[in-house]
SEMARBA-929392 format. One record per residue: residue number from 1; x, y, z of N, C-alpha, C, CB in turn; residue in one letter. Coordinates in steps of 0.1 Angstrom, whole numbers, padded with zeros to 4 digits. Glycine has a CB too. Layout:
BEGIN
(NUM,(X,Y,Z),(X,Y,Z),(X,Y,Z),(X,Y,Z),"a")
...
//
This chain:
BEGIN
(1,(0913,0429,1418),(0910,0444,1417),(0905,0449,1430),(0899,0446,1406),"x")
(2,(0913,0457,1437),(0908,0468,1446),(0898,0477,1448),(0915,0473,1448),"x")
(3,(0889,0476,1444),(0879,0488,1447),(0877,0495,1456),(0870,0488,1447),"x")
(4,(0878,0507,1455),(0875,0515,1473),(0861,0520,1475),(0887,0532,1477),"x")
(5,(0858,0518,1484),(0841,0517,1490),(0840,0530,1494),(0836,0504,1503),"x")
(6,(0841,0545,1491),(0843,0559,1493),(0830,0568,1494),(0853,0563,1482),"x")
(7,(0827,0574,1505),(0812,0577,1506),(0811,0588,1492),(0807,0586,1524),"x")
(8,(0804,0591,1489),(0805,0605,1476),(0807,0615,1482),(0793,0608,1466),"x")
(9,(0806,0623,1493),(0810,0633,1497),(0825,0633,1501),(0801,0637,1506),"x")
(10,(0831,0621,1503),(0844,0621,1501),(0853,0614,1496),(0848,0622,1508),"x")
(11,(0844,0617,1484),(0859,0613,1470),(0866,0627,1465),(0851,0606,1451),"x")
(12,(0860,0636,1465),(0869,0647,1461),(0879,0647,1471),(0862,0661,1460),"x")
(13,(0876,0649,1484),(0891,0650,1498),(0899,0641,1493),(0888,0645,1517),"x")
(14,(0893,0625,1487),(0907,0613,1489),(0913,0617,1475),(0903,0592,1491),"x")
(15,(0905,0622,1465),(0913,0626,1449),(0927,0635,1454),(0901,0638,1437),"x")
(16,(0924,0648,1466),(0933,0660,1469),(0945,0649,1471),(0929,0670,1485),"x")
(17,(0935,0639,1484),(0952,0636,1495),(0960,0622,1485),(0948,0627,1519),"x")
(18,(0950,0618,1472),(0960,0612,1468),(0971,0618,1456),(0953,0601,1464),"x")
(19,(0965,0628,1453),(0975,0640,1441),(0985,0644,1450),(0965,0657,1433),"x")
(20,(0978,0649,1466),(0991,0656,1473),(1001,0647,1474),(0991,0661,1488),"x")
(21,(0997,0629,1478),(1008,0621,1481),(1014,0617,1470),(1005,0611,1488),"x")
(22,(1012,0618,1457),(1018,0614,1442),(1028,0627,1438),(1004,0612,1429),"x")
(23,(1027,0636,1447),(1036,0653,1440),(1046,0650,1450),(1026,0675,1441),"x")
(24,(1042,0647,1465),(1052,0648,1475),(1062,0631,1470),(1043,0649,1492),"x")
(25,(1056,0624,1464),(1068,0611,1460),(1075,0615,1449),(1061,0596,1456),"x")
(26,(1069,0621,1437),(1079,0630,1423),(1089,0638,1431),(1068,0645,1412),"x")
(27,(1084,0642,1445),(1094,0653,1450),(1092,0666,1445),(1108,0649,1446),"x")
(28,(1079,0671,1441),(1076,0682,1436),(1067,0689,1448),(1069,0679,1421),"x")
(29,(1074,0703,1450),(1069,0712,1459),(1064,0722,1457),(1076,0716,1464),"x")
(30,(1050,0725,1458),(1042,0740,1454),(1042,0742,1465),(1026,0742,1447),"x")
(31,(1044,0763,1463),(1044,0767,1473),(1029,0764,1478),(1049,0779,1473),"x")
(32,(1026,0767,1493),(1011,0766,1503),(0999,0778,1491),(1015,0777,1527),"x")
(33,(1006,0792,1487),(0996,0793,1488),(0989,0790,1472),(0995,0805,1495),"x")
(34,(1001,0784,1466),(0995,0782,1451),(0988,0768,1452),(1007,0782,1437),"x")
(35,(0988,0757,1461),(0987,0745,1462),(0973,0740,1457),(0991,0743,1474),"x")
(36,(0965,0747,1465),(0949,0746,1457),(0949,0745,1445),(0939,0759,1458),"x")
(37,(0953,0756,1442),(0951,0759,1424),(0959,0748,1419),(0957,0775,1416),"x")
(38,(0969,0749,1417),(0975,0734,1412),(0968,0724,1413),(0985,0729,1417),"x")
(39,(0963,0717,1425),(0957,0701,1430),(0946,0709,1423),(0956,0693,1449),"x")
(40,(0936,0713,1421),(0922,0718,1413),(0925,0713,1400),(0919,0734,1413),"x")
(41,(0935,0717,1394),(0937,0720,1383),(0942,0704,1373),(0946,0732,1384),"x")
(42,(0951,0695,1388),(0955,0686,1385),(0945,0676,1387),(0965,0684,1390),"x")
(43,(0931,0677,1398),(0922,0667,1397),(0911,0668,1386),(0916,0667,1409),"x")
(44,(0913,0684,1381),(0904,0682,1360),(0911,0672,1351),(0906,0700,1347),"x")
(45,(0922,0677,1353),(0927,0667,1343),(0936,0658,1345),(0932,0670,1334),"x")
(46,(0938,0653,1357),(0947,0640,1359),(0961,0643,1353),(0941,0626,1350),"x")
(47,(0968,0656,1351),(0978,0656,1345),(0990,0667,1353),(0974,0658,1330),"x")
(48,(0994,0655,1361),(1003,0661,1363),(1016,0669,1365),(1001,0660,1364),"x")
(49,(1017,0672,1352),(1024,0683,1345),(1022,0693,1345),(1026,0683,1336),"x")
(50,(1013,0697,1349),(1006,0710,1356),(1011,0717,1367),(0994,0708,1362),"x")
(51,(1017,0708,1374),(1026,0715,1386),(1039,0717,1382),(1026,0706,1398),"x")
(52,(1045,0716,1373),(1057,0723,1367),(1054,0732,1353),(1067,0712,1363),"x")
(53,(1040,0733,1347),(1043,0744,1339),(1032,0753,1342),(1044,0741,1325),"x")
(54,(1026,0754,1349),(1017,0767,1354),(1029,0780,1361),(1004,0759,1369),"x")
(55,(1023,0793,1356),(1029,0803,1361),(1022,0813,1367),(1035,0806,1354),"x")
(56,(1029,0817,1378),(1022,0824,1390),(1026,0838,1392),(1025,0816,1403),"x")
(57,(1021,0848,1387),(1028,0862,1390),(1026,0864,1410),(1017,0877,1378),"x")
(58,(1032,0877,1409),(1038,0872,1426),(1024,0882,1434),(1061,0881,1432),"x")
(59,(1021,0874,1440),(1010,0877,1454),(0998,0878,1440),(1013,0897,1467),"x")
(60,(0996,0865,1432),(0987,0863,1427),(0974,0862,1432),(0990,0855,1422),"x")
(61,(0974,0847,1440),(0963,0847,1447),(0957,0853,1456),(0963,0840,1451),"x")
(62,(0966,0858,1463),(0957,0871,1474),(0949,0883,1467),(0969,0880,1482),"x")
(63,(0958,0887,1456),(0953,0897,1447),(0937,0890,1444),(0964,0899,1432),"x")
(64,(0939,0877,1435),(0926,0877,1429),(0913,0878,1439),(0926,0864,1420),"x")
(65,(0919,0870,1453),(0911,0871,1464),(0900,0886,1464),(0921,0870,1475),"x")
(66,(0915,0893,1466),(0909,0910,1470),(0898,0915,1456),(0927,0925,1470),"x")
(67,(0897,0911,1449),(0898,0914,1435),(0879,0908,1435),(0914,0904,1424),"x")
(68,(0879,0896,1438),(0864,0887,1443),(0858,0898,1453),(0868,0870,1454),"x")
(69,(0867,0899,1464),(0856,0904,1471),(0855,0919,1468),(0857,0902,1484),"x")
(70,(0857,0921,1460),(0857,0941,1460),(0850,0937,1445),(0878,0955,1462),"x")
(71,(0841,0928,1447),(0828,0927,1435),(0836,0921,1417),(0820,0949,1432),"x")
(72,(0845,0921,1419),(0852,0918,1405),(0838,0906,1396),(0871,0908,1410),"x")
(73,(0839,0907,1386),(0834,0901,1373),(0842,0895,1364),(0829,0909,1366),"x")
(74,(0837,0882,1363),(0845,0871,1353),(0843,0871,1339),(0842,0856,1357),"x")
(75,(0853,0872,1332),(0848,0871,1316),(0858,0860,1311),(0850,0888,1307),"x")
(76,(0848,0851,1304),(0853,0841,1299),(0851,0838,1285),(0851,0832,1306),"x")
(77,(0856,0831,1277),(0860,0826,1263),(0850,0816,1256),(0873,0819,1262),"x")
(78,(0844,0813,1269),(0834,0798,1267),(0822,0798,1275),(0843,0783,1272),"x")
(79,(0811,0790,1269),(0800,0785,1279),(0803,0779,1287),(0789,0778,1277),"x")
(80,(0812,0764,1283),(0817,0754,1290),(0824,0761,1304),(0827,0747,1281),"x")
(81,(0829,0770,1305),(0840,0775,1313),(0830,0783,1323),(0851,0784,1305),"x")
(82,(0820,0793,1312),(0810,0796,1321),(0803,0789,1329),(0803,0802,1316),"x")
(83,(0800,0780,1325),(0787,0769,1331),(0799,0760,1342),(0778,0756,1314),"x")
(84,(0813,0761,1342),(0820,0755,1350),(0823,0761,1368),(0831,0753,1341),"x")
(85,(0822,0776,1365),(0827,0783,1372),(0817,0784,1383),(0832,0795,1366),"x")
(86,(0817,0785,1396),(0806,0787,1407),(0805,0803,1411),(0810,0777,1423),"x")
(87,(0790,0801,1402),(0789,0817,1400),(0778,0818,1411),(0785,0823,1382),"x")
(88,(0772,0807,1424),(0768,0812,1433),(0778,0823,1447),(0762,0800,1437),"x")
(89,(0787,0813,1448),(0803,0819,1455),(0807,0833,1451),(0816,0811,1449),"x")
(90,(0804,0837,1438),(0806,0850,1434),(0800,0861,1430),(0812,0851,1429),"x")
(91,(0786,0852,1433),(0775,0861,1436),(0772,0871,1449),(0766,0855,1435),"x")
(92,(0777,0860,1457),(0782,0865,1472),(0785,0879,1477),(0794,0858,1475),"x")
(93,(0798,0879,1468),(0805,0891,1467),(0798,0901,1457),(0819,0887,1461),"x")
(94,(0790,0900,1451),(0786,0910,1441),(0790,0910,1429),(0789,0920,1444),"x")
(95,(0796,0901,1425),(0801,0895,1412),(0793,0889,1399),(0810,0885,1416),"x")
(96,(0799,0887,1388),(0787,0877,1379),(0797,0874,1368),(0769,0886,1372),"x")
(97,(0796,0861,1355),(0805,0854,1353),(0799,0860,1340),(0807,0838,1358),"x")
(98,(0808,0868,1333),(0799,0870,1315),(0810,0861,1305),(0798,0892,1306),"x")
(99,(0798,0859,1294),(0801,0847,1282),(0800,0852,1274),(0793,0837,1280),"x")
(100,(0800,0864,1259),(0794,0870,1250),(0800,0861,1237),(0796,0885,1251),"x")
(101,(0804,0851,1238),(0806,0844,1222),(0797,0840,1214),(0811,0834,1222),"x")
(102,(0783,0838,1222),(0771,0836,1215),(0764,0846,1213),(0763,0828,1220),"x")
(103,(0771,0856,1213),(0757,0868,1212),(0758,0871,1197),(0759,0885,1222),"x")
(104,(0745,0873,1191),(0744,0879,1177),(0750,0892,1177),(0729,0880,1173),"x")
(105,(0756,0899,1181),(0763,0915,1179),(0774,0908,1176),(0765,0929,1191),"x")
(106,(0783,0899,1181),(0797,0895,1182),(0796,0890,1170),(0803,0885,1194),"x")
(107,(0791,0878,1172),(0788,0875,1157),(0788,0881,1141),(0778,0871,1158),"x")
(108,(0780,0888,1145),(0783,0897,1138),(0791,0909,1127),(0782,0897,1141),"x")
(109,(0802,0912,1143),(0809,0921,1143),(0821,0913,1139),(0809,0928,1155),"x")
(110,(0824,0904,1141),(0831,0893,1142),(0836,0890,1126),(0822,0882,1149),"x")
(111,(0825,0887,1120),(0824,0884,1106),(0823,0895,1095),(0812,0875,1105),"x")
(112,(0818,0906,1098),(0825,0917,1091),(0838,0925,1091),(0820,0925,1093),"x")
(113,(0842,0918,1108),(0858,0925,1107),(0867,0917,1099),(0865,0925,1123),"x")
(114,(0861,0904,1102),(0875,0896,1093),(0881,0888,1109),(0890,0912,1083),"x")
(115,(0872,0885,1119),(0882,0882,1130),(0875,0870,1140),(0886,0897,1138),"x")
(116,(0880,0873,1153),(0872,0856,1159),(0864,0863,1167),(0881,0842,1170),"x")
(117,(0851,0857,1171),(0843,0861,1181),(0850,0862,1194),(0834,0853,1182),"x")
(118,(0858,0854,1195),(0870,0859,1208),(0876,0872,1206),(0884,0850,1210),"x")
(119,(0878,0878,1200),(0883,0893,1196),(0873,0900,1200),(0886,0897,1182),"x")
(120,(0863,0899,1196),(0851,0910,1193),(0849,0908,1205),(0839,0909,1182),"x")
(121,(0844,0895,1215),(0840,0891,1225),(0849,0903,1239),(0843,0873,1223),"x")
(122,(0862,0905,1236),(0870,0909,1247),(0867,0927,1244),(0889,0902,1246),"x")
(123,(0867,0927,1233),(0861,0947,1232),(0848,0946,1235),(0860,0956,1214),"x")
(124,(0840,0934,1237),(0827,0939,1246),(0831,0941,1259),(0813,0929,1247),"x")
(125,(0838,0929,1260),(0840,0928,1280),(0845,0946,1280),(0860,0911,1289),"x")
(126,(0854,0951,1277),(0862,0961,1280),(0848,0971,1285),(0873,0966,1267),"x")
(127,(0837,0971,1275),(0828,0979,1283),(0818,0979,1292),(0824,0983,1277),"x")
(128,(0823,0968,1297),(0813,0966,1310),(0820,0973,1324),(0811,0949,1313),"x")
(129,(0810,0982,1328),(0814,0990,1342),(0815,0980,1356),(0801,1002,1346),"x")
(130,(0828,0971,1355),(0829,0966,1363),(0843,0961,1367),(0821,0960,1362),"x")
(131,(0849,0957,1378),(0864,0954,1380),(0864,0939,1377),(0870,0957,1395),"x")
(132,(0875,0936,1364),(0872,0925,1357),(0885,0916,1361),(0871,0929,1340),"x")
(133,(0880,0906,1360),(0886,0891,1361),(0885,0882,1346),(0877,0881,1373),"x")
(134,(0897,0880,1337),(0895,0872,1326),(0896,0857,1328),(0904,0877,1316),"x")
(135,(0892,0848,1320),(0895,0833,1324),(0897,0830,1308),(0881,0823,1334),"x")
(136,(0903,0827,1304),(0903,0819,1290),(0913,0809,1287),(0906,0827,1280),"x")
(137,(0906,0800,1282),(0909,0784,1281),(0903,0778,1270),(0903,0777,1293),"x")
(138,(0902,0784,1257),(0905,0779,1244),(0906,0790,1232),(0894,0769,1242),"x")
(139,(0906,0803,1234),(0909,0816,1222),(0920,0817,1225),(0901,0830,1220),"x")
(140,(0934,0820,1219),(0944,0828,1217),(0942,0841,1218),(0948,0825,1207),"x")
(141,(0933,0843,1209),(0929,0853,1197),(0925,0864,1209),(0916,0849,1184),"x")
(142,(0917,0858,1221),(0911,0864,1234),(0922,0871,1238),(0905,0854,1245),"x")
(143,(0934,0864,1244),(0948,0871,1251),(0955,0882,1242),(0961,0858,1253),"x")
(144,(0953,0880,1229),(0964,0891,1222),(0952,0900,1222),(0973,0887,1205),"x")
(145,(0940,0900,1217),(0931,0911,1222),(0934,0919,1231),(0920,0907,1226),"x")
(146,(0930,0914,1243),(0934,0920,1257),(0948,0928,1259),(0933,0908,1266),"x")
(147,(0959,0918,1256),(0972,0925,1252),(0970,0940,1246),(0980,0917,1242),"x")
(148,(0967,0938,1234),(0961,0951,1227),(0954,0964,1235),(0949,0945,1217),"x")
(149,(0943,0958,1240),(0936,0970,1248),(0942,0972,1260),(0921,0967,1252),"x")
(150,(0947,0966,1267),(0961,0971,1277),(0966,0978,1274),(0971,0964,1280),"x")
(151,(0971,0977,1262),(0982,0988,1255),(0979,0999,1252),(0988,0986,1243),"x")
(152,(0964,1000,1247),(0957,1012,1244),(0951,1019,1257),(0946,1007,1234),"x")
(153,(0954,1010,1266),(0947,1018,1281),(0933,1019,1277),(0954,1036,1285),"x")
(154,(0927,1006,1265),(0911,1008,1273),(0905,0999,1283),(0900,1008,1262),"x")
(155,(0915,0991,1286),(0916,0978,1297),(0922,0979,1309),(0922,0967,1293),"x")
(156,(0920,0977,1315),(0929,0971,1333),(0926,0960,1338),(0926,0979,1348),"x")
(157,(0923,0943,1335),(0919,0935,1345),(0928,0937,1351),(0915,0922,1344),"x")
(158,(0919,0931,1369),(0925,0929,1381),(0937,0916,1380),(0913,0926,1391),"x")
(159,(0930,0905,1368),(0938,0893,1368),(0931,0886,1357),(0938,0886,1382),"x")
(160,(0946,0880,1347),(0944,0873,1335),(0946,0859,1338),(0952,0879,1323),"x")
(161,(0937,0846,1334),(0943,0837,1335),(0942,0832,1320),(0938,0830,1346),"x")
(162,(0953,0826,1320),(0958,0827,1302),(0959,0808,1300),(0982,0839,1299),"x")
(163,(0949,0806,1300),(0950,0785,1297),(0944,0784,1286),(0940,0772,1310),"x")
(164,(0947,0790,1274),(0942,0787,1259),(0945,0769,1257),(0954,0797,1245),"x")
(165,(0938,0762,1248),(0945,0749,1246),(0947,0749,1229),(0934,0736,1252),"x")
(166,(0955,0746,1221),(0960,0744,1208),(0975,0739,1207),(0958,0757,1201),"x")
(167,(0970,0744,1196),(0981,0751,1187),(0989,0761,1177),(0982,0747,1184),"x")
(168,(0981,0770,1172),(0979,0781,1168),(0978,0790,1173),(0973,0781,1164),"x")
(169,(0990,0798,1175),(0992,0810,1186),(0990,0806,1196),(0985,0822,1186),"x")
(170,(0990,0798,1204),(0984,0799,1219),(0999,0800,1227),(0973,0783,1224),"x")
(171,(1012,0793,1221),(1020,0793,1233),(1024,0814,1233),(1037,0779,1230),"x")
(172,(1024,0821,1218),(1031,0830,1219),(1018,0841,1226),(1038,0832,1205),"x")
(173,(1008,0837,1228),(0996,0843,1231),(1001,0851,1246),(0983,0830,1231),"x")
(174,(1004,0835,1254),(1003,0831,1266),(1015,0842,1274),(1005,0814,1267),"x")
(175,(1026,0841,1261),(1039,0849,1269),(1038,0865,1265),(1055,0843,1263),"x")
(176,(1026,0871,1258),(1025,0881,1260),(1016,0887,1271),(1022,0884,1250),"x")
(177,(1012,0877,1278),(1003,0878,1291),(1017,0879,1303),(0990,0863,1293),"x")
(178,(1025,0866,1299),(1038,0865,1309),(1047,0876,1309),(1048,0853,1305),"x")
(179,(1049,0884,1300),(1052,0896,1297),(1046,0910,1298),(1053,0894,1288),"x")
(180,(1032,0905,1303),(1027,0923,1306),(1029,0923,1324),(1004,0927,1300),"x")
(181,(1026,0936,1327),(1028,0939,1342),(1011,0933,1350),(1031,0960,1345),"x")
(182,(0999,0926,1340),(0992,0924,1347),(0989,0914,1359),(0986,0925,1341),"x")
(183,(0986,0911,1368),(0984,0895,1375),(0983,0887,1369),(0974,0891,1382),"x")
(184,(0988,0873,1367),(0980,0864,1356),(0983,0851,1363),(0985,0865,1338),"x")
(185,(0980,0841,1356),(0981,0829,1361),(0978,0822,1349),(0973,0825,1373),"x")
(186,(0991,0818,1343),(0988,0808,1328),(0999,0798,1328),(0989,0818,1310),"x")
(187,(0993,0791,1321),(0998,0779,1317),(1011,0776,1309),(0989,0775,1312),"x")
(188,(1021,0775,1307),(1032,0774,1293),(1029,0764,1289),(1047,0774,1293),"x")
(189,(1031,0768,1277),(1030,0758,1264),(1015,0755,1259),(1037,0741,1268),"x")
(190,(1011,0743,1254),(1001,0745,1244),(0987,0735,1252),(1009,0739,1229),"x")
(191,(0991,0731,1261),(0981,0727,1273),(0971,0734,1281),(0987,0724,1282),"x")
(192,(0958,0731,1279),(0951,0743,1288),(0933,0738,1290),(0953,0761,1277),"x")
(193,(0930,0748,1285),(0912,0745,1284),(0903,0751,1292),(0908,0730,1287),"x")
(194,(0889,0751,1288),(0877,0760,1293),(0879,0750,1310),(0857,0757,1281),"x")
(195,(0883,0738,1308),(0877,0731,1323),(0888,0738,1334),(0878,0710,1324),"x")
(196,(0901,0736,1326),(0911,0744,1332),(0910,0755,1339),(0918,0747,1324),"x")
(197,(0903,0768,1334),(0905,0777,1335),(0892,0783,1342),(0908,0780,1324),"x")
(198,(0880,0773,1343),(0868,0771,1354),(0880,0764,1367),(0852,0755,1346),"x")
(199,(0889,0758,1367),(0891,0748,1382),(0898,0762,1385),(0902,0729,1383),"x")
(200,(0906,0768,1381),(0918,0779,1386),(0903,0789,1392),(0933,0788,1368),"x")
(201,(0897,0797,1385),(0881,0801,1390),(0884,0796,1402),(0866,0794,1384),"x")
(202,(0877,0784,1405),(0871,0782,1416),(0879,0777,1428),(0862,0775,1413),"x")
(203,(0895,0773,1426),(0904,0771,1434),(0903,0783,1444),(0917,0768,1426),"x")
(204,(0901,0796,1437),(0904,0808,1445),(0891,0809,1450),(0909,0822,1437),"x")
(205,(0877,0807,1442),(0865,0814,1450),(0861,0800,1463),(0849,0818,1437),"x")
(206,(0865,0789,1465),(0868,0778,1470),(0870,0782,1484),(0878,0772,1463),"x")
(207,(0884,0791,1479),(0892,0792,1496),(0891,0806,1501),(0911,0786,1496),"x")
(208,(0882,0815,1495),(0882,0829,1501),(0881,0828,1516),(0871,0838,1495),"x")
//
């Protein structure tokens, strides 16, 4: 057994250059500027299949960039995702990461509508005075929401990232996101998650 004797400040670098050297032997090519986000996304979960089903709308990353620094706000589906994302980095900018699935109103509202706290959760985000960034990585229910208020024009994120994990609506969730005109960055098929959708986060607030 080989063990490698690796200082801790650089095991993350040798995790990068050993994912980069395992994609460049598959023969699999991401473009430069999506490459972060992929290898981020492939060192959460060791799976790399990620680099053939993630989807990138065009001048994604730059957008979300512009989008960080002109104060944008993260709204996410989960604590896990919240508590994943480096919300000092985007504090920087004037930003802040909101969570509302635990709040007693959602709850609430949630259970008299007949619906998920991910629903209720995305008609709060809509009223917050701020230029929004979504992240979701385990509600469906979150994406067709949002779909919805798009449509109704009481929404605009800057940028959707659509990494639900299931099976229950999530793949048809995902292609109504692939299908709107907004930025997005999701995943196909039924692969995803809160960690997921924290590494895509921080791939971008990483390399501003």
């Amino acid at each position: 057994m080989n063990i490698k004797h690796i200082l801790p400040s650089d095991i993350e670098k040798e995790s990068f250059r050993i994912i980069k050297s395992e994609l460049d032997a598959m023969g699999k090519t991401v473009p430069e500027d999506l490459l972060p986000t992929v290898l981020r996304v492939i060192h959460t979960t060791a799976d790399f299949e990620y680099a053939d089903t993630m989807r990138f709308s065009e001048d994604v990353i730059e957008k979300a960039k512009t989008a960080i620094r002109s104060g944008a706000h993260i709204v996410t589906d989960t604590n896990m995702a919240l508590s994943g994302i480096s919300k000092k980095t985007l504090e920087k900018y004037g930003g802040e990461v909101h969570c509302f699935m635990a709040d007693a109103d959602v709850a609430a509202k949630a259970k008299e509508k007949g619906v998920t706290r991910a629903t209720v959760s995305m008609d709060k985000a809509a009223e917050l005075d701020a230029p929004l960034i979504f992240a979701i990585g385990n509600a469906p229910t979150a994406l067709i929401r949002l779909y919805e208020l798009m449509n109704e024009g009481k929404i605009k994120p800057l940028l959707i990232i659509g990494v639900p994990v299931g099976f229950v609506n999530v793949v048809e969730a995902k292609e109504l996101i692939l299908n709107s005109d907004v930025p997005y960055i999701v995943n196909e098929g039924r692969k995803g998650g809160s960690t997921v959708a924290a590494a895509i986060c921080n791939s971008i607030l990483y390399n501003l």
